[in-house]
C-alpha positions as a printed Julia matrix, in Angstrom:
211×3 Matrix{Float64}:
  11.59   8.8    18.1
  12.44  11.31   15.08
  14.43  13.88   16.77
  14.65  16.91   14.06
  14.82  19.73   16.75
  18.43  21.47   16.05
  21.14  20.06   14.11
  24.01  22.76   14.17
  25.22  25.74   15.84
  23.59  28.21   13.52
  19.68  28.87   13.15
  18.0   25.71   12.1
  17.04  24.02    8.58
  13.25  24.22    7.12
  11.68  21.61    9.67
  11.09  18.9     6.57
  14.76  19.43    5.58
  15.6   18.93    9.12
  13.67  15.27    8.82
  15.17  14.62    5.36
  18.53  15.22    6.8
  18.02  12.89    9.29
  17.16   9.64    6.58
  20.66  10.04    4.78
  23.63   8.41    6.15
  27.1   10.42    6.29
  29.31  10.09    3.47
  26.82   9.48    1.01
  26.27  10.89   -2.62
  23.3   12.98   -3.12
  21.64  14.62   -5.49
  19.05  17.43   -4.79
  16.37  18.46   -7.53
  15.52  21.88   -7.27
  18.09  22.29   -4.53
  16.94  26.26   -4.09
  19.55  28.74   -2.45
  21.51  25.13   -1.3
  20.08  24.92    2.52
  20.19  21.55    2.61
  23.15  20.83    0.65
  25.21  22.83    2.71
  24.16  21.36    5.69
  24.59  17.48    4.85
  28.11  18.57    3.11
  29.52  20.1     6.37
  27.65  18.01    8.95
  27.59  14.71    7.11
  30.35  14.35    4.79
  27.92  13.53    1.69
  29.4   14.65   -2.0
  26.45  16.32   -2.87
  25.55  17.89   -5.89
  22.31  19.92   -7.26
  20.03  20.78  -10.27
  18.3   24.14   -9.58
  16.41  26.78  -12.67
  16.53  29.71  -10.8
  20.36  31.47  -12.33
  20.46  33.87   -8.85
  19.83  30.64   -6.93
  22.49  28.86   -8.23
  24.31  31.88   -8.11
  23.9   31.39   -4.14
  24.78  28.2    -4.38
  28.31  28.44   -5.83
  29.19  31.09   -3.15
  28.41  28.65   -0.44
  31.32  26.36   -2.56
  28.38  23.74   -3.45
  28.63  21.99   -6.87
  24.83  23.54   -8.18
  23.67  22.83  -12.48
  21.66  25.06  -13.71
  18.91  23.48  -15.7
  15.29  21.94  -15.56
  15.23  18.76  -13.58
  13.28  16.53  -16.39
  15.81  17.32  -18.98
  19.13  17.28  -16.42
  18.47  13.78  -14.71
  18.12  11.85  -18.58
  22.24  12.97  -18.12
  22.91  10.63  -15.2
  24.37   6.63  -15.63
  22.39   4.43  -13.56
  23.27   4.44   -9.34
  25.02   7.37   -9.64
  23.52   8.5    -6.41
  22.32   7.17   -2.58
  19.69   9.44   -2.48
  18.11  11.59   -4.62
  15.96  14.42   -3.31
  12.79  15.87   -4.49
  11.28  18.3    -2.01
   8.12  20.78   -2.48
   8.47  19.81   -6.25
   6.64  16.97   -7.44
   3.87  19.17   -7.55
   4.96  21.35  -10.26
   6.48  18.2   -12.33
   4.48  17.82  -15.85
   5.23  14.11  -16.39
   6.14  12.77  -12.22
   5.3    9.14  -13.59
   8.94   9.79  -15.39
  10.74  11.78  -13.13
   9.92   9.56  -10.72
  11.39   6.18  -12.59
  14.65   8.59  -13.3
  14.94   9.53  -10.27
  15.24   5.44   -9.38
  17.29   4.68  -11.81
  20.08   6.99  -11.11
  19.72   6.56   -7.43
  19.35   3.48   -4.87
  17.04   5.79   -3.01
  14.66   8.63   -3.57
  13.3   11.12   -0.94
   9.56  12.78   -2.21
   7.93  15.84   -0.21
   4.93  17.74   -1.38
   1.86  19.74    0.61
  -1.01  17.61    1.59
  -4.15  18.8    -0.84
  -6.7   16.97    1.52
  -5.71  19.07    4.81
  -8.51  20.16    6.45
  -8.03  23.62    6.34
  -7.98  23.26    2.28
 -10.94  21.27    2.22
 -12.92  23.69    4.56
 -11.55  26.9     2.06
 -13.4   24.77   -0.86
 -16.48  23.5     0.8
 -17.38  26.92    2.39
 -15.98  29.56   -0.02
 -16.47  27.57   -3.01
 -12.83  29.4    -4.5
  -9.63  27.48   -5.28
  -7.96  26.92   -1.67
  -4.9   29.36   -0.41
  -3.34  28.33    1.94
   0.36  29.18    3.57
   1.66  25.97    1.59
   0.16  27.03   -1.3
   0.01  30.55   -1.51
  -1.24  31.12   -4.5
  -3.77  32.35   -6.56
  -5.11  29.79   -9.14
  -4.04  32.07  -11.74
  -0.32  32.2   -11.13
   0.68  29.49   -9.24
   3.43  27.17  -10.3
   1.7   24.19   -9.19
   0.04  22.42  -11.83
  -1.42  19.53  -10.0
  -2.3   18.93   -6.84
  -1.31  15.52   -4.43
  -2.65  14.3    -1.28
  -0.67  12.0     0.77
  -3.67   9.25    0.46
  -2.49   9.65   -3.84
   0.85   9.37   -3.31
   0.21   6.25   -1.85
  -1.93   4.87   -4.48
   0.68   5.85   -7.12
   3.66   3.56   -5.48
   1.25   0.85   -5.96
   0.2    1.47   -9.38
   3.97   2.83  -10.45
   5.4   -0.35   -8.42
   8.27   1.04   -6.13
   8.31   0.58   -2.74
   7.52   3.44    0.65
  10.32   2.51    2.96
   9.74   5.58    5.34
   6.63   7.8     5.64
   6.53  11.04    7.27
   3.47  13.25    7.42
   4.4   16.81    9.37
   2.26  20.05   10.5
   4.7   23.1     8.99
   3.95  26.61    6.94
   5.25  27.06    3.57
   9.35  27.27    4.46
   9.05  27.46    8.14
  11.87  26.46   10.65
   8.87  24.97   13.17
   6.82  21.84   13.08
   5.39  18.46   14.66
   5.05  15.17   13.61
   1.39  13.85   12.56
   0.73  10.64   13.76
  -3.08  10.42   13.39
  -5.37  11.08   10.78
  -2.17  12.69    8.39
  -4.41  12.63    5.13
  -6.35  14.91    7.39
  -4.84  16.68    9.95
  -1.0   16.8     8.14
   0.6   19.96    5.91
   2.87  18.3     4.24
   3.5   14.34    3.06
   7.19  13.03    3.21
   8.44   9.65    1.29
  11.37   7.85    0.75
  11.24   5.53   -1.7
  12.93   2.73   -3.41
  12.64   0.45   -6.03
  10.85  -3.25   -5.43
């Protein structure tokens, strides 16, 4: 059983960085795409020995990042991961992003070519609660996930986990893990969906490799 309910002595990680944590192995290199303020980072340097590195576009962000001692580029993913040689990385991480990604057909083949595995997490369009907003209000769903209005959001798509499935058939890598998990937009709480995810789940959780 997953167990993603405290993994150091300080207040815990966002519950879906607690689960990603828990798919790498110690000592491995890992590259985070749109790494934020470094949460994760931090936490797999110190508690798992990884040589991690990140590509974030917010400057105060990275700013936060260096003063934790990470190693943090500032830059937009698409253009940053063309830069990497081929299995440069174990895992490379793209959480709450894919989203906002103009081209993810592309990011997603860089992102396995540079590393042996990737790790994909993005809110779950078809949850209930989004479908309800739509059916019954007839306005473009908020929700806590995506809390925004359809004016100024920076989401530009939107993904349910049913899609992301399709889209490893029709891109042709593989789903070697598949988490789908009940959390608010950056919360430290959570549960596991077992049933009905496409459904009942909040967010969708992959990691992928190549065939």
């Amino acid at each position: 059983m997953l167990n993603v309910s405290r993994q150091h002595d300080q207040a815990p990680m966002r519950f879906d960085l607690r689960i990603i944590s828990s798919w790498i192995q110690p000592e491995s290199k890992v590259l985070d795409l749109g790494c934020g303020e470094g949460e994760l980072l931090y936490y797999l340097k110190h508690q798992k020995q990884v040589k991690g590195t990140g590509i974030e576009k917010s400057e105060a962000r990275v700013a936060r990042c260096i003063e934790k001692g990470l190693s943090v580029l500032q830059g937009d993913i698409n253009a940053e991961i063309e830069d990497y040689p081929d299995n440069a990385f174990d895992y490379v991480i793209l959480s709450q992003t894919l989203q906002q990604v103009f081209t993810p057909d592309k990011l997603i083949r860089a992102l396995l070519r540079i590393g042996k595995y990737g790790i994909v997490s993005f809110p779950n369009f078809s949850h209930y609660g989004i479908r309800l907003q739509l059916l019954l209000k007839g306005y473009a769903p908020i929700s806590r996930q995506l809390p925004y209005e359809w004016y100024d959001t920076p989401n530009i798509r939107v993904i349910t986990i049913k899609d992301f499935r399709k889209f490893s058939r029709e891109m042709g890598f593989r789903i070697l893990k598949e988490v789908a998990i009940n959390t608010d937009h950056h919360d430290r709480h959570g549960h596991v969906v077992g049933i009905c995810s496409n459904w009942r789940a909040t967010y969708g959780m992959f990691l992928i490799g190549n065939p």
